[in-house]
C-alpha positions as CSV (number, residue, x, y, z in Angstrom):
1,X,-35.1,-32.2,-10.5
2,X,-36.3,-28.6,-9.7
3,X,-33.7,-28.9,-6.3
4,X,-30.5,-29.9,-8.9
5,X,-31.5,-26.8,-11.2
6,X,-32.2,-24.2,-7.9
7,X,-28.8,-25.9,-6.7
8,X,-26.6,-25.4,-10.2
9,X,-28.1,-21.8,-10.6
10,X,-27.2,-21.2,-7.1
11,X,-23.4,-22.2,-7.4
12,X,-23.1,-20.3,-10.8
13,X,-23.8,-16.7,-9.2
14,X,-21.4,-17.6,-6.6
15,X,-19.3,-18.4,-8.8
16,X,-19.9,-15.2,-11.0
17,X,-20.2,-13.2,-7.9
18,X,-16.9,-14.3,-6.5
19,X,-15.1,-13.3,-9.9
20,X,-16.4,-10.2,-9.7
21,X,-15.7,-9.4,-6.7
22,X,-12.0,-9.8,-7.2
23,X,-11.8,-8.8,-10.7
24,X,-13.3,-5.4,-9.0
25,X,-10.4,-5.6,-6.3
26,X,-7.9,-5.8,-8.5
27,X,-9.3,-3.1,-10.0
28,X,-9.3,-0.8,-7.7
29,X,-7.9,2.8,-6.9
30,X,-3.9,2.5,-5.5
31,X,-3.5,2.2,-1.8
32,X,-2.2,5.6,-0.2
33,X,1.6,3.6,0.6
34,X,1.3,3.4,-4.1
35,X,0.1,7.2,-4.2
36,X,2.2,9.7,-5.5
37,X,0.4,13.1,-4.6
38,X,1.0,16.6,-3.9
39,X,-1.3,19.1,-2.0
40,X,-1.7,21.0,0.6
41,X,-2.8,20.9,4.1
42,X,-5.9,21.6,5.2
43,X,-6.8,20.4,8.8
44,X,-4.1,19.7,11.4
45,X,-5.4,17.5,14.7
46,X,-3.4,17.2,18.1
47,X,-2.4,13.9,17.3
48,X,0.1,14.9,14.1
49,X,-3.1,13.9,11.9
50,X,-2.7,15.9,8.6
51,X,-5.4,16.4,6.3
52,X,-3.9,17.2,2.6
53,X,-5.8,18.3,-0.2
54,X,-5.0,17.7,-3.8
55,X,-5.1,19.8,-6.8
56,X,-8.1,17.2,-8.4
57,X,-9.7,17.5,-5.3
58,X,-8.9,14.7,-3.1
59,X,-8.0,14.2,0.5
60,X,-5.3,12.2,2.1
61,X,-5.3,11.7,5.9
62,X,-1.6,11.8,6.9
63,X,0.9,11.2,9.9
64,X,3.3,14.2,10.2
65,X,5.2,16.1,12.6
66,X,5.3,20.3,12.9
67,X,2.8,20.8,9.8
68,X,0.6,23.6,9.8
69,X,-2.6,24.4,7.8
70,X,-1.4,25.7,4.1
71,X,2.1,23.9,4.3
72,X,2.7,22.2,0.6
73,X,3.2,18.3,1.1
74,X,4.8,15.6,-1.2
75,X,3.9,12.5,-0.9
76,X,5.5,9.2,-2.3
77,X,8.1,11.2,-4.4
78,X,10.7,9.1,-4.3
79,X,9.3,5.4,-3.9
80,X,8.3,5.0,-0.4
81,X,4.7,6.2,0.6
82,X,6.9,8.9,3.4
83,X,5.3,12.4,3.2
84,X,7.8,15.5,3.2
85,X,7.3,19.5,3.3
86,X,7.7,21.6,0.0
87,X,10.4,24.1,0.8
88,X,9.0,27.6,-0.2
89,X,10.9,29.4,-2.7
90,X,12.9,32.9,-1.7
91,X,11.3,36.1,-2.7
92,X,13.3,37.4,-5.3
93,X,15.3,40.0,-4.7
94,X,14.3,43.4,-5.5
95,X,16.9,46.3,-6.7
């Protein structure tokens, strides 16, 4: 009798353990391909590895060609998770 009762408590935290494991997947923060982020870089390695750094705070590790440290990046912008430079603005001119 005791072995049934060990056996049906057993199964029922799988059970619950199982739900909540995927209830928590589900759950959980967008993959960087979903992100839609801006920031700038912060750490460049020789392999066109990118480091960007959000405004909130986070970092993004990157693939990109010809960026420097302090370049402004956009990422997911315009429905695919592709990462592009911010053009800088021209210095107004001055009279």
């Amino acid at each position: 009798m005791v072995y049934r009762v060990v056996l049906l408590i057993t199964r029922a935290v799988t059970v619950v353990c199982v739900v909540s494991i995927l209830a928590l997947a589900g759950s959980m923060d967008r993959t960087l391909s979903e992100e839609r982020f801006e920031g700038t870089v912060i750490r460049v390695d020789a392999k066109g590895g990118a480091t960007v750094k959000t405004t909130e705070g986070r970092e993004y590790n990157i693939q990109g060609i010809g960026l420097q440290i302090g370049d402004k990046i956009a990422c997911g912008q315009h429905g695919e998770s592709g990462c592009e430079k911010i053009p800088l603005k021209p210095p107004a001119k001055t009279k």
